[in-house]
C-alpha positions in Angstrom: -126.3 -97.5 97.5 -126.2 -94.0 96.0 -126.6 -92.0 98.5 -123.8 -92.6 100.9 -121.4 -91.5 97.7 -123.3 -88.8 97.2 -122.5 -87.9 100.8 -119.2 -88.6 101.1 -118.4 -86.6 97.7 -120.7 -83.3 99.9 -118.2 -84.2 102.6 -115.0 -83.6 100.6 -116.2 -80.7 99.0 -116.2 -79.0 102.2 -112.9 -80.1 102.6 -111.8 -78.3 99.8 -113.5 -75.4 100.4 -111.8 -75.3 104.2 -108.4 -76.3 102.4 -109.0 -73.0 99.8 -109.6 -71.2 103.0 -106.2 -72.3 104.7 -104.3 -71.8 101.5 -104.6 -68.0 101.8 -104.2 -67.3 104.9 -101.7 -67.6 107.3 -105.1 -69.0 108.1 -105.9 -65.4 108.8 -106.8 -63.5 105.4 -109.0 -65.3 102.8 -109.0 -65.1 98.9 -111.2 -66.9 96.6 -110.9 -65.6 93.4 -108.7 -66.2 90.5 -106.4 -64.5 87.9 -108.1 -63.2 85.1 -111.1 -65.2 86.3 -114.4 -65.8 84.3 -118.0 -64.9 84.5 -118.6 -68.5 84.6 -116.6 -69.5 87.5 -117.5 -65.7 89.3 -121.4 -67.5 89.2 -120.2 -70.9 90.2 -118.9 -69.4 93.3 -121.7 -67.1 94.0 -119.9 -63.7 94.4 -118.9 -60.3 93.0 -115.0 -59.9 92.1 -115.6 -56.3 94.2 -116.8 -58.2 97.3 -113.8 -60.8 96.9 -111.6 -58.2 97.1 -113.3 -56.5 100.1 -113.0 -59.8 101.7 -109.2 -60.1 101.0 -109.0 -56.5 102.6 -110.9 -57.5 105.7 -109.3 -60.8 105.9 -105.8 -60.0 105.9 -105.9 -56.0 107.7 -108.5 -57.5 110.1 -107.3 -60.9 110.7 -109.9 -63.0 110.7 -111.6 -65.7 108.3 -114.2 -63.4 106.6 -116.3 -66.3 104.7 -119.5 -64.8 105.2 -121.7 -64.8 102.0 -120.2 -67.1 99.7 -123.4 -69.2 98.3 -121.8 -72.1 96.2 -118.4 -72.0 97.8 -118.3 -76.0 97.5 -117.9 -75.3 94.1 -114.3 -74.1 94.5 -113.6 -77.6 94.7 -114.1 -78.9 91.3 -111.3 -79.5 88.9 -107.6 -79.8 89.8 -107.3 -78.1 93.1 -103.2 -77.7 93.4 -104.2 -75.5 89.9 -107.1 -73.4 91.9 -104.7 -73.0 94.6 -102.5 -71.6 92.7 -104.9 -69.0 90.4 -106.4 -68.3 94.0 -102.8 -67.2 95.7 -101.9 -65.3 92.7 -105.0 -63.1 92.5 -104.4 -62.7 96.3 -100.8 -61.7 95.3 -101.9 -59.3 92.6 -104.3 -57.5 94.5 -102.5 -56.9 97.8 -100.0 -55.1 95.5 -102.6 -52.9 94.5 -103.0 -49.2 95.2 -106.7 -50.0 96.7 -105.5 -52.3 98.8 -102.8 -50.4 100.2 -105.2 -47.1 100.5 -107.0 -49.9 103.0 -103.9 -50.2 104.7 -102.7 -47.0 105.2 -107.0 -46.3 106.7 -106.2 -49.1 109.3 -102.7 -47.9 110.3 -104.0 -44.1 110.5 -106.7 -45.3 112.8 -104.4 -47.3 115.4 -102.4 -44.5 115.6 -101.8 -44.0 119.3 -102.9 -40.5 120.4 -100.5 -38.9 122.9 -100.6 -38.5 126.3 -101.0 -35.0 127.6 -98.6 -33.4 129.5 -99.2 -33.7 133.2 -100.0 -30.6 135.0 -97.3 -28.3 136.1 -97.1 -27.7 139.7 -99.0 -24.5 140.2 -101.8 -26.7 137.9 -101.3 -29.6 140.8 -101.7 -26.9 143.8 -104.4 -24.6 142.1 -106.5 -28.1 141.5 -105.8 -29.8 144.9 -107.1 -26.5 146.7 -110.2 -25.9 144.4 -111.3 -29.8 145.0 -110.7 -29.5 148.2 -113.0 -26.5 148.8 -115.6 -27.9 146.5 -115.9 -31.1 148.9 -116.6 -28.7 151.9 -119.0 -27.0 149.6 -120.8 -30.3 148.9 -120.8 -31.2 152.9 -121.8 -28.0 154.1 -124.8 -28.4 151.2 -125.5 -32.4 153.2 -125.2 -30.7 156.6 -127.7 -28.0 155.8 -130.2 -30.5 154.5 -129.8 -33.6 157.0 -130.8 -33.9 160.1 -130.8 -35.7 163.4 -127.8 -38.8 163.3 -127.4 -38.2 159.6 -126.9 -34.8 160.3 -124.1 -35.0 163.0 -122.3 -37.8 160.7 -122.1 -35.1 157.6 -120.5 -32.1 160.4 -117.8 -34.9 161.2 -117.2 -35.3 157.2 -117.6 -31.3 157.1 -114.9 -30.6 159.6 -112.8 -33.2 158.0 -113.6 -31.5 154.8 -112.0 -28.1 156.0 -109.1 -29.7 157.6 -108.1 -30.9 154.7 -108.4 -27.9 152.5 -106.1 -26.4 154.9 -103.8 -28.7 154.6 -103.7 -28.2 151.0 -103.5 -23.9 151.2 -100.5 -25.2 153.6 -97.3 -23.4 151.7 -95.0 -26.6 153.3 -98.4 -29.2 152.1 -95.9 -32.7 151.8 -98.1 -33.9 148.7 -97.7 -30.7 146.3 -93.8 -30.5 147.5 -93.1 -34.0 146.5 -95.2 -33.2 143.2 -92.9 -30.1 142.6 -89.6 -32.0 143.1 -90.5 -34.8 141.2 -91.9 -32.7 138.2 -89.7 -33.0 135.6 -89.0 -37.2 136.3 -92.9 -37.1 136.0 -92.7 -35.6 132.9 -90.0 -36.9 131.3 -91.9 -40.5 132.1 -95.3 -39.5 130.0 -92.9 -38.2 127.4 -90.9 -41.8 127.0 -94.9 -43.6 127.5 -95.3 -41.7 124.0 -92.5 -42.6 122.3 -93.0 -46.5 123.1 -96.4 -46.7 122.1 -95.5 -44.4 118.9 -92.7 -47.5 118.1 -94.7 -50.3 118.8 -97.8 -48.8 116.5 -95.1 -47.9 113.6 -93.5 -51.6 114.6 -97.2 -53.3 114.5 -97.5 -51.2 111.4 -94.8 -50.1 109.4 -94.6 -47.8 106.2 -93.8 -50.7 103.9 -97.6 -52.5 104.3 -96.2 -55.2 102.4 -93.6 -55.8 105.2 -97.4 -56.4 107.6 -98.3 -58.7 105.1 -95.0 -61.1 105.5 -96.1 -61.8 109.0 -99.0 -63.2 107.6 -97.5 -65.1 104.9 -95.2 -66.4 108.3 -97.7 -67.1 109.6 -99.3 -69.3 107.3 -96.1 -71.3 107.0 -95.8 -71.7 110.9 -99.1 -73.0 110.9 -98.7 -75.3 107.6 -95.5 -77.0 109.2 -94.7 -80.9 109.9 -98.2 -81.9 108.9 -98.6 -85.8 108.7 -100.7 -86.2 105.9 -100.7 -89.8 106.3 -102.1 -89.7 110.0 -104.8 -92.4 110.4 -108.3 -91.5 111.6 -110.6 -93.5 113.3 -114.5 -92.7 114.2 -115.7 -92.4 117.9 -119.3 -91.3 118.6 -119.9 -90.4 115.3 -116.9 -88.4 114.4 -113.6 -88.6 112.6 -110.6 -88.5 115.3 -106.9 -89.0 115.3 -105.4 -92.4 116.1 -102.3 -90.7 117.1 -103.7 -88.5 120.5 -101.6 -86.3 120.1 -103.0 -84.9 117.0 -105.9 -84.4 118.5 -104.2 -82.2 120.5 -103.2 -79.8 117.2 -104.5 -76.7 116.6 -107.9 -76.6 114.2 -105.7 -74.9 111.9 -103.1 -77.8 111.8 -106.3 -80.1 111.4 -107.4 -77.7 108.0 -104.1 -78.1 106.7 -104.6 -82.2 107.4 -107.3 -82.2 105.8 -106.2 -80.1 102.7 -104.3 -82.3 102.2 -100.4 -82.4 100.6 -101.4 -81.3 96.9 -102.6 -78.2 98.1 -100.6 -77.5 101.4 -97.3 -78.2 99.7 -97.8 -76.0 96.6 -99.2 -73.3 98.4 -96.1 -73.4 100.7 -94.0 -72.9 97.9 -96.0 -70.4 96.4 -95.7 -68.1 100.0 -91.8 -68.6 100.2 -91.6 -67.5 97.2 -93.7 -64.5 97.8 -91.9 -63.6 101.2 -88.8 -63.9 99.4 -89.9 -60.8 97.5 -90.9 -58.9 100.0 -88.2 -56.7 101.6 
């Protein structure tokens, strides 16, 4: 009679541990340490304060759910977990307002920085390349004429002599392409020079100076994805699994699901705790 407990007590502790995960995140960045927190509960949990802080860092600049190497993470679970949740978003608070984290920050913006487009070429750079291509592709089929022979031969002349009717279109003073090039110039360049400037705004709009203003959208985030959860849906078990009596829960987002399975004394709090925090940031 023990051991179904025993299991179900293994299955809520993974709960917890995927509730811990939610809490943080926007259900993108992922903290799981706490304030001031003790050698004791740093072995429970199986991990170095430096790698929980890398974690935060690759969690919330990276956006995913970086959960590799934590070896008793079920242990996150024990005691009250609305208090856990707490110490957890406030070490996650204190550290993203650190100088290491923002030095992460500013790493990940300098490397998404757009690099810009080069001017195009100026007409006598469009005319000077259009003749020297040209020549080099009767160069190349003079070079296939000279070492063919029979059919394959007399199929690389017709290419040839295609070849040098189109260079000669292109030494042609009144050649239609390089005129339309020439007139339309300065619209060409004025069009790479507004390509810049828009992908320039939307990298400093994806991520502005103020890196706690790229943390809000996650902390949004997290309360888009937190909303209207029905903590008192019913579940039933099909084939072995836990599903939704309601169908169109099943229908939710695993993230929705997490938070469902948090459960309201940890969702709700941690709510709180991120509207607070946004409320902050300006």
């Amino acid at each position: 009679m023990k051991q179904p407990s025993i299991n179900k007590l293994v299955a809520r502790l993974r709960v917890c541990v995927a509730v811990l995960v939610l809490v943080i995140l926007s259900l993108a960045f992922f903290s799981f340490t706490i304030q001031q927190m003790s050698s004791d509960f740093m072995q429970q949990l199986g991990i170095q304060k430096t790698d929980a802080d890398k974690k935060i860092t690759n969690s919330i600049l990276g956006g995913y759910l970086d959960a590799y190497g934590l070896k008793n993470a079920k242990n996150i679970a024990l005691g009250n977990r609305t208090a856990v949740t707490n110490d957890l978003l406030n070490y996650t608070k204190q550290y993203v307002n650190s100088a290491a984290f923002k030095k992460e920050y500013d790493a990940l913006k300098e490397s998404n920085k757009p690099t810009p487009q080069p001017d195009p070429e100026t007409p006598e750079q469009f005319k000077a390349n259009t003749i020297k291509n040209a020549k080099d592709f009767v160069k190349q089929s003079e070079e296939l004429v000279k070492n063919s022979t029979g059919d394959t031969k007399k199929l690389f002349e017709t290419s040839l002599e295609a070849a040098k009717k189109n260079l000669k279109d292109a030494e042609d003073p009144n050649n239609k392409n390089i005129k339309a090039y020439t007139q339309n110039y300065e619209a060409i360049k004025k069009m790479y020079a507004q390509s810049n400037e828009t992908r320039l705004k939307e990298w400093e709009a994806q991520y502005p100076s103020n890196y706690l203003l790229y943390v809000k959208s996650r902390l949004q985030q997290f309360l888009e994805e937190t909303k209207d959860i029905d903590f008192a849906a019913q579940l039933t078990e099909k084939n072995g699994k836990k599903i939704f009596v309601n169908k169109d829960y099943e229908g939710k987002g695993n993230r929705w699901k997490m938070a469902y399975r948090a459960g309201k004394e940890v969702v709700e709090p941690a709510r709180a705790f991120v509207q607070q925090w946004l409320s902050e940031i300006k």
